[in-house]
C-alpha positions in Angstrom: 14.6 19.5 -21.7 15.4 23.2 -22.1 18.8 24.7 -22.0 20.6 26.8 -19.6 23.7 28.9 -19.3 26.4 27.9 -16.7 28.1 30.5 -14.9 30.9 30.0 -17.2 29.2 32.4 -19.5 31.3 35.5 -20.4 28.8 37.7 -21.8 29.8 37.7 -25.1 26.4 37.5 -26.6 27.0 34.6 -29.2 23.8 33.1 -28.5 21.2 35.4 -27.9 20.6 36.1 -32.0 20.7 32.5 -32.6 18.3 31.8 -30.7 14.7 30.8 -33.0 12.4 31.3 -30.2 14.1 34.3 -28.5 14.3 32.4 -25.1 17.7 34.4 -24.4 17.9 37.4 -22.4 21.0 39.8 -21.5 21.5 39.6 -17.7 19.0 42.2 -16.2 16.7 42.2 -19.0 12.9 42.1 -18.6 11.4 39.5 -20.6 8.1 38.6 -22.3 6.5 35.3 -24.5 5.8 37.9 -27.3 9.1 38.6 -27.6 9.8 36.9 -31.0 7.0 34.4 -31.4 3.5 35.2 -32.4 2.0 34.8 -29.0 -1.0 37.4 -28.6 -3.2 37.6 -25.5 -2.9 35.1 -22.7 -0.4 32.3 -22.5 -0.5 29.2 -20.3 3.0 28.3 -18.8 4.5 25.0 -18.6 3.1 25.3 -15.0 -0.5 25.8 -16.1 -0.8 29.6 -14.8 -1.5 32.1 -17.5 0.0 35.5 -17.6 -0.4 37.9 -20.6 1.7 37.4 -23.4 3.0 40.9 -23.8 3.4 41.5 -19.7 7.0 42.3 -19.1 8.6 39.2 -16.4 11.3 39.7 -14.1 14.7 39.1 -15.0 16.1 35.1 -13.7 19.5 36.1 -14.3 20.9 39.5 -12.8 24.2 39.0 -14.2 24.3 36.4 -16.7 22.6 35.5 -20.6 19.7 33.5 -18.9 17.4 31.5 -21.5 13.8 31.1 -20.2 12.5 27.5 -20.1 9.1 28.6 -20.9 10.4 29.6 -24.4 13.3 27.4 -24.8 12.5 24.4 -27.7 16.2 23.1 -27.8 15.2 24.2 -31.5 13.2 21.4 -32.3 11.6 22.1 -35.3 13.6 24.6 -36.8 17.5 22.8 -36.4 18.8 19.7 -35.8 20.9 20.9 -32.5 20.6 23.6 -30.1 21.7 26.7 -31.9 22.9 28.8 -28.7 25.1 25.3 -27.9 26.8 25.1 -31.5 27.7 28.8 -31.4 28.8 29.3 -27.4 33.0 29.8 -27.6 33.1 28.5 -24.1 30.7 25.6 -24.0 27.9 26.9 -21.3 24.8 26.6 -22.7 24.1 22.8 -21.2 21.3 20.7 -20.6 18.9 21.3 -18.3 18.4 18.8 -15.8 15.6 20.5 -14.1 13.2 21.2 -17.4 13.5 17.6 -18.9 10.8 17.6 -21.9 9.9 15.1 -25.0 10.4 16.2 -28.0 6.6 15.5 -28.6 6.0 18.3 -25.8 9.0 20.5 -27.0 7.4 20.6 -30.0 4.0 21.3 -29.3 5.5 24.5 -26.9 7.0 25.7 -30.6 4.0 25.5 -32.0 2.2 27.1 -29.5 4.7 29.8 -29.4 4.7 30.0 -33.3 1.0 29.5 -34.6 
């Protein structure tokens, strides 16, 4: 499963550096599956559409750190916990219950991601 952040977040920016696949966004901020990974060309969503890799994607949180579930590994492969969860001072970076993933998938999204 990915992660997300609760509305309890309070901005402080903890997690976004932590982050190995750089699956966290400020609040308003454009995103894209280059960002941080060494994805070139076309990418195929967990969804099965493609979009290019460097194409800029709308925002999913106005307001709020968001982490995109597309990118988000729970850091399988690189730690032994989620990194943005061990750093968070007020505990909102959660489980996802809507993006529930293996850790054989989770890692084969890191090494797509990664080469």
């Amino acid at each position: 499963m990915a992660i997300k952040i609760t509305e309890e977040c309070i901005n402080c920016g903890a997690c976004e550096p932590e982050c190995p696949n750089n699956a966290i966004y400020e609040g308003g901020a454009e995103w894209r599956f280059s960002d941080g990974t060494a994805v070139k060309g076309s990418f195929k969503k967990l969804d099965g559409t493609e979009v290019e890799g460097d194409a800029a994607q709308p925002p999913l949180s106005m307001d709020l750190y968001y982490i995109v579930p597309d990118k988000c590994t729970e850091c399988k492969g690189f730690h032994d916990e989620p990194q943005c969860a061990a750093v968070c001072p007020v505990d909102c970076c959660v489980d996802d219950e809507t993006h529930r993933e293996t850790e054989e998938v989770l890692l084969g999204k890191k090494a797509h991601m990664h080469g």
